[in-house]
N, C-alpha and C positions, 0 to 999 in steps of 0.2 A: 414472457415480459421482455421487449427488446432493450438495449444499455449501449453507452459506451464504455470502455475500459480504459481509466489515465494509467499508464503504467510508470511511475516514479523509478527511472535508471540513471538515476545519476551516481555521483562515489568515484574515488581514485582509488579501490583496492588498496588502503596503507595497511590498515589491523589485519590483512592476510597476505601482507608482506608482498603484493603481489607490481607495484607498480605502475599499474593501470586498472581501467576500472573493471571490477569482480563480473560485471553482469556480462563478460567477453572470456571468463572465465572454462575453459571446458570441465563437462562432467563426464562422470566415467563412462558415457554411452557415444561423446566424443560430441554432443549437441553442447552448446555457449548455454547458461545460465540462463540468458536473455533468449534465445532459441527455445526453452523448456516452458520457458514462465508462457511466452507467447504463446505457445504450441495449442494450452488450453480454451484458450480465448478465441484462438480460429478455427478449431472444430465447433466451437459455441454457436449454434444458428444463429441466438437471441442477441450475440455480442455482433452490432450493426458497427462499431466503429473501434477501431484500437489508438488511442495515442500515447506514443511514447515522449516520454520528456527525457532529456539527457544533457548532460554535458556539453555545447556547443561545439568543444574541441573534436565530442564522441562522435556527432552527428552522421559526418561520412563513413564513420563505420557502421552504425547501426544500418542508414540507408541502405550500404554495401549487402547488406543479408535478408533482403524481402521486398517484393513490386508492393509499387504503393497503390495507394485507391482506398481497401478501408482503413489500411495504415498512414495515420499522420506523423509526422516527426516535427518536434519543437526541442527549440533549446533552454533550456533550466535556465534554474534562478540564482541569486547568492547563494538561496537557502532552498528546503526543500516545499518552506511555505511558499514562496515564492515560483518554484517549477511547478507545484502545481495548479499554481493560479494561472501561469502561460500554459497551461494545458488546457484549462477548463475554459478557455476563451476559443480553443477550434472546436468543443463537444458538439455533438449535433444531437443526443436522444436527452427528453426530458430526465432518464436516469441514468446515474453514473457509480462504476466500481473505482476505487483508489485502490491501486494494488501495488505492494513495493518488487522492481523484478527480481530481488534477489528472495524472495520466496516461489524456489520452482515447483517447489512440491505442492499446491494447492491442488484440492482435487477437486474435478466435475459434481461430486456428489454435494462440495459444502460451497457449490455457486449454488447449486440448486435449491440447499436449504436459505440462503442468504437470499435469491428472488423469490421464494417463499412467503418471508418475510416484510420485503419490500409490497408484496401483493396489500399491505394494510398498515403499511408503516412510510415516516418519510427518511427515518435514519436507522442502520442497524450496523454492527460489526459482527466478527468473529471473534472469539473468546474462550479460553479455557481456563482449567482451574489453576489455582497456585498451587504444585506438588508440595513443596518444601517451606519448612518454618520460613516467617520471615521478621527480623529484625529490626527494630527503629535503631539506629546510632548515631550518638555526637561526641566529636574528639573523639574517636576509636573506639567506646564505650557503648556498650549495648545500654538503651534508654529503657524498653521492653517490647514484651514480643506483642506481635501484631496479631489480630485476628484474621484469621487467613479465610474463613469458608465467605467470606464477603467483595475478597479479593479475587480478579481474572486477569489475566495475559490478554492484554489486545493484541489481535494479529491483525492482518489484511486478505484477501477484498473487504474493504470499507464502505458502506453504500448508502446513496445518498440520494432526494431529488436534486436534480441539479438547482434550480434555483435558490434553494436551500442554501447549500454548500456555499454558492456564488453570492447570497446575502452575507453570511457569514462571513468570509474572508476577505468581504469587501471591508467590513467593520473591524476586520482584526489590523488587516492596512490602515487604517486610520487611525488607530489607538499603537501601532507600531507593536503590535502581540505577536510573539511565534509559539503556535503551539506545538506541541511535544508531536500529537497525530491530529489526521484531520477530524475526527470527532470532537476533540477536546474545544473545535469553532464550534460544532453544535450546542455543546453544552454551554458553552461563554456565552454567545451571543445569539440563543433563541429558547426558546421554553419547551421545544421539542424532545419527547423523549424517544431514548438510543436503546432502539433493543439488542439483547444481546442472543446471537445464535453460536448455539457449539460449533466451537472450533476442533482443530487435529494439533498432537503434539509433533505430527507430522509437517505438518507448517510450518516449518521454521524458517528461520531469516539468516540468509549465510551471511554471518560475520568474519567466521573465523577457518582457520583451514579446519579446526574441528568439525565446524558443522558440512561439512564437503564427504559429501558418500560415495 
Protein backbone atom coordinates (compact mmCIF):
# COMPACT_ATOMS: atom_id res chain seq x y z
CA UNK A 1 0.00 0.00 0.00
CA UNK A 2 1.70 3.14 -1.34
CA UNK A 3 1.51 6.78 1.19
CA UNK A 4 2.78 9.91 1.68
CA UNK A 5 4.58 10.78 4.83
CA UNK A 6 3.79 14.54 6.48
CA UNK A 7 6.55 14.78 8.87
CA UNK A 8 5.69 17.52 11.48
CA UNK A 9 9.40 19.37 12.32
CA UNK A 10 8.81 22.16 13.66
CA UNK A 11 9.83 23.35 17.56
CA UNK A 12 12.60 25.66 18.96
CA UNK A 13 14.41 23.08 21.18
CA UNK A 14 13.37 25.33 24.50
CA UNK A 15 12.26 22.24 27.13
CA UNK A 16 15.85 20.78 26.11
CA UNK A 17 17.55 23.79 26.74
CA UNK A 18 18.85 23.58 23.42
CA UNK A 19 18.26 26.80 21.51
CA UNK A 20 17.30 25.69 18.24
CA UNK A 21 15.15 23.46 16.96
CA UNK A 22 15.61 19.55 18.56
CA UNK A 23 14.89 17.77 15.18
CA UNK A 24 18.88 19.30 14.14
CA UNK A 25 19.70 17.80 17.26
CA UNK A 26 22.54 14.98 16.94
CA UNK A 27 22.21 11.54 18.35
CA UNK A 28 24.73 9.34 19.65
CA UNK A 29 25.47 7.66 16.06
CA UNK A 30 26.20 11.34 15.12
CA UNK A 31 22.90 11.31 12.54
CA UNK A 32 20.16 14.82 13.35
CA UNK A 33 17.06 13.53 14.95
CA UNK A 34 15.35 14.66 11.63
CA UNK A 35 18.19 12.45 9.69
CA UNK A 36 16.93 9.18 11.80
CA UNK A 37 13.09 9.94 11.63
CA UNK A 38 13.60 10.31 7.79
CA UNK A 39 15.94 7.40 7.32
CA UNK A 40 12.84 5.02 7.77
CA UNK A 41 10.54 6.47 5.36
CA UNK A 42 13.20 6.33 2.52
CA UNK A 43 14.01 2.80 2.76
CA UNK A 44 10.07 2.43 2.78
CA UNK A 45 9.35 1.44 -1.17
CA UNK A 46 5.51 2.16 -0.25
CA UNK A 47 6.51 5.60 1.15
CA UNK A 48 5.94 7.41 -2.69
CA UNK A 49 6.36 11.00 -1.01
CA UNK A 50 8.09 12.60 2.12
CA UNK A 51 6.94 16.09 3.21
CA UNK A 52 8.52 17.84 5.74
CA UNK A 53 6.95 20.89 7.39
CA UNK A 54 9.22 23.13 9.47
CA UNK A 55 9.86 26.19 10.78
CA UNK A 56 10.20 28.70 7.78
CA UNK A 57 13.29 30.30 9.49
CA UNK A 58 14.43 26.09 9.45
CA UNK A 59 13.79 25.65 5.93
CA UNK A 60 17.28 26.17 4.50
CA UNK A 61 18.48 23.84 6.82
CA UNK A 62 16.54 21.05 6.45
CA UNK A 63 16.84 21.66 2.35
CA UNK A 64 20.76 21.76 3.20
CA UNK A 65 20.69 17.79 4.22
CA UNK A 66 18.89 15.78 1.24
CA UNK A 67 18.07 16.32 -2.90
CA UNK A 68 14.76 16.92 -3.35
CA UNK A 69 12.19 14.98 -5.73
CA UNK A 70 10.40 12.76 -3.33
CA UNK A 71 11.23 15.23 -0.57
CA UNK A 72 9.05 18.28 -0.40
CA UNK A 73 9.72 21.08 2.02
CA UNK A 74 6.94 23.43 3.39
CA UNK A 75 6.98 25.88 5.87
CA UNK A 76 4.75 25.58 9.15
CA UNK A 77 2.07 27.23 10.56
CA UNK A 78 1.40 29.34 14.07
CA UNK A 79 0.48 26.09 15.14
CA UNK A 80 1.05 22.65 14.52
CA UNK A 81 -2.72 22.31 13.15
CA UNK A 82 -1.83 24.62 10.97
CA UNK A 83 1.61 23.09 9.53
CA UNK A 84 -0.01 20.28 8.88
CA UNK A 85 -2.64 21.55 6.88
CA UNK A 86 0.19 23.41 4.55
CA UNK A 87 1.58 20.03 4.25
CA UNK A 88 -1.41 18.04 3.33
CA UNK A 89 -1.98 20.72 0.40
CA UNK A 90 1.39 19.34 -1.65
CA UNK A 91 0.21 15.25 -0.71
CA UNK A 92 0.16 13.42 -3.79
CA UNK A 93 -1.03 9.55 -2.62
CA UNK A 94 -4.68 9.00 -1.72
CA UNK A 95 -3.07 7.88 1.92
CA UNK A 96 -1.17 9.68 4.30
CA UNK A 97 1.09 8.98 7.66
CA UNK A 98 1.35 12.17 10.16
CA UNK A 99 4.52 11.55 11.94
CA UNK A 100 6.10 14.01 14.50
CA UNK A 101 10.07 13.96 13.58
CA UNK A 102 11.13 14.05 16.84
CA UNK A 103 10.03 10.45 17.24
CA UNK A 104 13.18 8.59 15.62
CA UNK A 105 12.78 5.48 16.92
CA UNK A 106 9.71 4.34 15.03
CA UNK A 107 10.25 1.09 13.55
CA UNK A 108 9.64 -0.66 10.15
CA UNK A 109 7.71 -3.33 11.78
CA UNK A 110 4.89 -1.01 13.32
CA UNK A 111 4.59 0.96 9.67
CA UNK A 112 3.84 -2.40 8.72
CA UNK A 113 1.33 -3.21 11.13
CA UNK A 114 -0.29 0.52 10.77
CA UNK A 115 -0.68 -0.24 6.61
CA UNK A 116 -2.01 -3.33 7.77
CA UNK A 117 -4.57 -1.72 9.13
CA UNK A 118 -5.24 0.79 6.78
CA UNK A 119 -5.83 -2.21 4.19
CA UNK A 120 -9.75 -1.91 5.82
CA UNK A 121 -9.74 1.08 7.61
CA UNK A 122 -9.94 4.80 6.90
CA UNK A 123 -8.26 6.01 10.32
CA UNK A 124 -5.92 4.32 12.54
CA UNK A 125 -3.03 5.19 15.13
CA UNK A 126 -0.57 3.81 17.20
CA UNK A 127 -1.07 3.23 20.91
CA UNK A 128 -0.02 1.81 23.92
CA UNK A 129 -0.99 0.98 27.23
CA UNK A 130 -1.01 3.27 30.29
CA UNK A 131 1.82 1.77 32.66
CA UNK A 132 1.20 3.80 35.67
CA UNK A 133 -1.88 4.77 37.90
CA UNK A 134 -3.29 7.74 36.86
CA UNK A 135 -4.97 10.58 38.70
CA UNK A 136 -7.89 12.95 38.16
CA UNK A 137 -6.75 16.38 40.05
CA UNK A 138 -8.15 19.83 40.99
CA UNK A 139 -6.44 22.64 43.17
CA UNK A 140 -3.61 20.00 43.83
CA UNK A 141 -5.91 17.42 45.13
CA UNK A 142 -6.34 14.10 43.99
CA UNK A 143 -10.28 14.01 42.70
CA UNK A 144 -9.86 10.00 42.11
CA UNK A 145 -8.12 7.65 40.38
CA UNK A 146 -8.95 6.82 36.84
CA UNK A 147 -9.51 3.52 35.28
CA UNK A 148 -6.55 2.97 33.38
CA UNK A 149 -7.12 -0.55 31.18
CA UNK A 150 -9.41 1.76 28.91
CA UNK A 151 -6.80 4.23 28.76
CA UNK A 152 -3.58 4.42 25.69
CA UNK A 153 -0.75 6.68 24.87
CA UNK A 154 -1.29 7.90 21.28
CA UNK A 155 1.81 8.06 19.60
CA UNK A 156 2.59 8.73 15.71
CA UNK A 157 2.53 7.58 12.42
CA UNK A 158 -1.08 8.53 12.50
CA UNK A 159 -2.83 7.50 9.33
CA UNK A 160 -5.28 8.51 7.54
CA UNK A 161 -7.21 8.74 4.00
CA UNK A 162 -6.20 11.84 2.85
CA UNK A 163 -9.50 13.22 1.99
CA UNK A 164 -10.58 12.23 5.24
CA UNK A 165 -8.04 14.15 7.27
CA UNK A 166 -8.53 17.17 4.56
CA UNK A 167 -12.52 17.14 5.27
CA UNK A 168 -11.78 17.36 8.75
CA UNK A 169 -9.43 20.09 9.18
CA UNK A 170 -11.13 21.97 6.85
CA UNK A 171 -14.12 22.09 9.47
CA UNK A 172 -11.84 22.41 12.32
CA UNK A 173 -10.73 25.86 10.45
CA UNK A 174 -13.93 27.08 10.42
CA UNK A 175 -15.17 26.51 13.75
CA UNK A 176 -11.29 27.95 14.83
CA UNK A 177 -10.60 24.23 16.84
CA UNK A 178 -7.08 23.11 17.63
CA UNK A 179 -6.86 19.76 18.19
CA UNK A 180 -4.52 18.24 20.66
CA UNK A 181 -3.41 15.41 17.58
CA UNK A 182 -4.62 14.80 14.24
CA UNK A 183 -7.03 12.10 15.18
CA UNK A 184 -8.76 13.94 17.69
CA UNK A 185 -10.31 15.89 13.70
CA UNK A 186 -11.35 12.48 13.12
CA UNK A 187 -13.22 11.98 15.99
CA UNK A 188 -14.83 15.89 16.08
CA UNK A 189 -15.83 15.92 12.87
CA UNK A 190 -16.74 12.61 11.17
CA UNK A 191 -18.39 9.40 12.49
CA UNK A 192 -15.45 7.36 11.41
CA UNK A 193 -14.03 4.98 13.67
CA UNK A 194 -10.05 5.09 14.73
CA UNK A 195 -8.47 2.01 15.09
CA UNK A 196 -6.12 1.49 17.41
CA UNK A 197 -2.75 -0.76 16.50
CA UNK A 198 -0.01 -1.46 19.07
CA UNK A 199 2.32 0.73 19.55
CA UNK A 200 6.39 0.46 21.19
CA UNK A 201 7.29 2.03 24.32
CA UNK A 202 10.13 2.52 22.19
CA UNK A 203 8.46 5.35 20.44
CA UNK A 204 8.87 7.98 22.21
CA UNK A 205 8.76 11.71 21.51
CA UNK A 206 12.08 13.60 22.52
CA UNK A 207 11.14 16.24 24.72
CA UNK A 208 13.56 16.19 27.10
CA UNK A 209 17.40 15.68 27.27
CA UNK A 210 16.03 12.72 29.11
CA UNK A 211 14.48 11.09 26.55
CA UNK A 212 17.95 11.29 24.26
CA UNK A 213 19.88 7.91 24.22
Amino acid sequence: MNYSVLIVAGGKGQRMGLGYNKVFYPLKDGHTVLETTLQLFLNDVRCKQIVIVTNPDDLYKVTAHHEMGRIVNVGGGPTRQDSVYNGLMCVSEDLILVHDAARPWCSQALIDDLLTAMENEQAALLAVEVKDTVKEVKDGYVVKTVERSTLRHAQTPQAFKTSLLLKCIHKAQAEQFKASDDAQLIERYSDVPIKIVQGSYANIKITTQEDVR
